[in-house]
C-alpha positions in Angstrom: -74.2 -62.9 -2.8 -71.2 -63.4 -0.5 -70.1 -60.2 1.4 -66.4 -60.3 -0.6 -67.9 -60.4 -3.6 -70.4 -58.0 -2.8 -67.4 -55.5 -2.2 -65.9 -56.4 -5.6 -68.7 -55.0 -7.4 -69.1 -52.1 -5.6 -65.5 -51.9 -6.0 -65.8 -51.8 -9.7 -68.7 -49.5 -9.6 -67.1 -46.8 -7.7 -64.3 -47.4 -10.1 -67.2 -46.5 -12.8 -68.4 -43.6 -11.4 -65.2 -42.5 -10.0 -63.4 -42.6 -13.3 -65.3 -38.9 -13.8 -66.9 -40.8 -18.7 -51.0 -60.6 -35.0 -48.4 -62.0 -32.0 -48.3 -58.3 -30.5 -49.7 -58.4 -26.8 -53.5 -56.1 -27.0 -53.7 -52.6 -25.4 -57.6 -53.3 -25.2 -57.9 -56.5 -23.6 -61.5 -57.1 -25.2 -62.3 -59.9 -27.4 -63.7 -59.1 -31.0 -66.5 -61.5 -30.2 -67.7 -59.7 -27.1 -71.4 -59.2 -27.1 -71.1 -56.1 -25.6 -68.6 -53.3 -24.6 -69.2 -50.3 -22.4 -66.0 -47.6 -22.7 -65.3 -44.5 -19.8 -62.6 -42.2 -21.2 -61.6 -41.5 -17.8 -59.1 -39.0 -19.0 -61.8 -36.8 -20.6 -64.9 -37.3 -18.3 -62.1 -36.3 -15.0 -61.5 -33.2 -17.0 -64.8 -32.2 -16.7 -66.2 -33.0 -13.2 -63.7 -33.2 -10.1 -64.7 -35.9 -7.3 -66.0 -33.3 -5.2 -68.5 -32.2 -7.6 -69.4 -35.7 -7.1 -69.6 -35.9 -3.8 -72.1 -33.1 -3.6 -74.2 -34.4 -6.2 -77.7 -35.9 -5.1 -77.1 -39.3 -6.7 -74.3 -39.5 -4.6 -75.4 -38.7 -1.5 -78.1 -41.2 -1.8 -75.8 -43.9 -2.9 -73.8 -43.3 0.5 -76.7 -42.6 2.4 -75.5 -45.6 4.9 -72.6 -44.8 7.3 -69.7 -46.7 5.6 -68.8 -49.7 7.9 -65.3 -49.8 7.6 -62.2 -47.1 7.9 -61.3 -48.2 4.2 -64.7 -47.5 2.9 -64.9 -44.3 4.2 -60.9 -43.5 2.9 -62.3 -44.5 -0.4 -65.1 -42.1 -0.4 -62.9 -39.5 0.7 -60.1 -40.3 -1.5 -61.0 -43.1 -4.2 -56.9 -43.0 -5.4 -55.7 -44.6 -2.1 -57.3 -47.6 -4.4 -54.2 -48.1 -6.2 -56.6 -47.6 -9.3 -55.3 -45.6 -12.2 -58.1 -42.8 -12.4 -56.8 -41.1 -15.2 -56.6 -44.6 -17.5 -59.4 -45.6 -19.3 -62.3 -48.5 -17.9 -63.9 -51.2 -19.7 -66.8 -53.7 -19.1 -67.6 -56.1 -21.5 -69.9 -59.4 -22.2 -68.7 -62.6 -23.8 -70.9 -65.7 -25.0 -69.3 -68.7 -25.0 -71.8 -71.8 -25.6 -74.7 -71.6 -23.4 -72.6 -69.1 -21.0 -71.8 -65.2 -20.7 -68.6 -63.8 -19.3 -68.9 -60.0 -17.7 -65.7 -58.8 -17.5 -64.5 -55.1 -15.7 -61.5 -53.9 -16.0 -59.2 -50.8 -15.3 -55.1 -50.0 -15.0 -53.6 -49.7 -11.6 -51.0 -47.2 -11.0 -49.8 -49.2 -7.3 -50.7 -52.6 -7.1 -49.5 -52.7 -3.7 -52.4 -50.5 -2.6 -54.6 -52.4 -4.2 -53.7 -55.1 -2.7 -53.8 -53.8 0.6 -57.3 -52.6 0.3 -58.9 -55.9 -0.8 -57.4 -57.1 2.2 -59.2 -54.0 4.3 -61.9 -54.9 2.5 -62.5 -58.1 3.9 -59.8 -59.2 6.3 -60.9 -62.7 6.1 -59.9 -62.7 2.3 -57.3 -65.3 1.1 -55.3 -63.6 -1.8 -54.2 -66.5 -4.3 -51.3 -66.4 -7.4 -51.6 -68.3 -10.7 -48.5 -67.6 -12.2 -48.0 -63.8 -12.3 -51.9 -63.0 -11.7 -53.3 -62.5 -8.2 -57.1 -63.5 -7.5 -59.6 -63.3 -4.6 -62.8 -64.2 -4.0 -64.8 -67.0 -1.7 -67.4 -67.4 -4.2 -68.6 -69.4 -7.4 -69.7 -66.6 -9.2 -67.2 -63.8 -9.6 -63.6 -63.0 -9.0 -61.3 -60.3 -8.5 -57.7 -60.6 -10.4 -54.7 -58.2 -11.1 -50.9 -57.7 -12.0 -48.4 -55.3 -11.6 -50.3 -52.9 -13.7 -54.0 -54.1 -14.4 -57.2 -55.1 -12.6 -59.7 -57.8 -14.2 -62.8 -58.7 -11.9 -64.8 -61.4 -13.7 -68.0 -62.9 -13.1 -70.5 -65.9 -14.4 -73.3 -63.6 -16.1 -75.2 -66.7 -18.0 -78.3 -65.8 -16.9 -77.8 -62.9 -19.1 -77.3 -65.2 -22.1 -80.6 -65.6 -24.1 -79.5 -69.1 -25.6 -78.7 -70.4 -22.4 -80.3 -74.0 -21.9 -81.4 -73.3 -18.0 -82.8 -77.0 -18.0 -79.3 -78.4 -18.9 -77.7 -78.4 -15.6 -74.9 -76.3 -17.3 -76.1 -73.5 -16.2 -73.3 -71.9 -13.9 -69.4 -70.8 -15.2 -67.2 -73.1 -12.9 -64.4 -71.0 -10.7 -61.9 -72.7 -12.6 -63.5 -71.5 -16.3 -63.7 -68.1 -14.6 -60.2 -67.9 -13.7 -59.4 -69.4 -17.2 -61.1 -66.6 -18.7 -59.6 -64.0 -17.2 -56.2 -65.6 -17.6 -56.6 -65.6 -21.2 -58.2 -62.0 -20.8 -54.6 -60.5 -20.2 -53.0 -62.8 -22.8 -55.3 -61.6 -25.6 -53.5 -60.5 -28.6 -54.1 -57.6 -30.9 -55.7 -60.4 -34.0 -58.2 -61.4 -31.6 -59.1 -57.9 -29.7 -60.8 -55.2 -30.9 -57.7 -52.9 -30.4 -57.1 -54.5 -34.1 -60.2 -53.5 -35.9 -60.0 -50.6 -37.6 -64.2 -50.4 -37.4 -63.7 -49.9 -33.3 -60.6 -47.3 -34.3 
């Protein structure tokens, strides 16, 4: 796994751990078809533990045993909002089959996408920051992405090893970066009929 990448997914974890657990566009950008769908209330779980209750916590300190290698890593562990993430709005992850592929999608609200923007670029400063239309992307690698707007981050990634009808013999095996993109693009379009914001089993 490429370094960039690498920081994308730790990225989205510290988001996890950090977030202390019809025509009409979708509030919940997750398909009804997802295989699987992992919720944070963010709101509640940060009403219960503050960051520096995690910061002492063992788990923690093991996880950030290593000194952090950058300023922006260490600004992060002291002070995860200088992100640009919304810490206070919910996070979702979530897998979708399609064919003999999987999707794994994470995914939060950003309250400055400036910010957030800036750190990726802290991140790595070798990073090339794309557009497609009105969604940024980043990555250097076949297998996962970063995107956002004004107001929400998508990172997506090829998970089709995880999918148990995949034919690994087919030579189909990987999610091209176009499909990824694709995906995501059509992640933010996803409209209320097709999300599970619509189902009132999910309500």
């Amino acid at each position: 796994m490429k370094p960039t990448i690498k920081n994308f997914l730790i990225l989205g974890l510290v988001s996890f751990f950090i977030a202390s657990c019809g025509s009409k566009s979708a509030d919940v950008l997750i398909p009804e078809d997802a295989a699987m769908v992992l919720h944070v209330n963010a709101a509640s779980l940060s009403s219960k533990i503050s960051w520096n209750d995690i910061k002492s916590s063992d788990w923690f300190k093991m996880m950030s045993h290593d000194e952090p290698s950058s300023d922006i890593q260490r600004k992060l562990l002291e002070d995860p909002a200088a992100s640009g993430i919304d810490l206070n709005s919910d996070f979702f992850m979530f897998m979708k089959p399609s064919g003999n592929h999987m999707y794994l999608c994470f995914q939060g609200k950003l309250k400055d996408a400036k910010a957030f923007e800036d750190m990726i670029k802290k991140i790595d400063k070798n990073v090339e920051i794309k557009k497609d239309g009105d969604m940024n992307y980043a990555g250097d690698d076949d297998d996962a992405y970063m995107t956002w707007k004004s107001d929400r981050f998508i990172m997506v990634a090829d998970a089709s090893d995880m999918n148990p009808g995949m034919n690994r013999h087919s030579g189909e095996s990987k999610v091209t970066p176009d499909s990824l993109l694709k995906y995501a693009k059509e992640t933010y379009n996803l409209k209320s009929s097709n999300s599970i914001s619509g189902k009132s089993k999910f309500k």
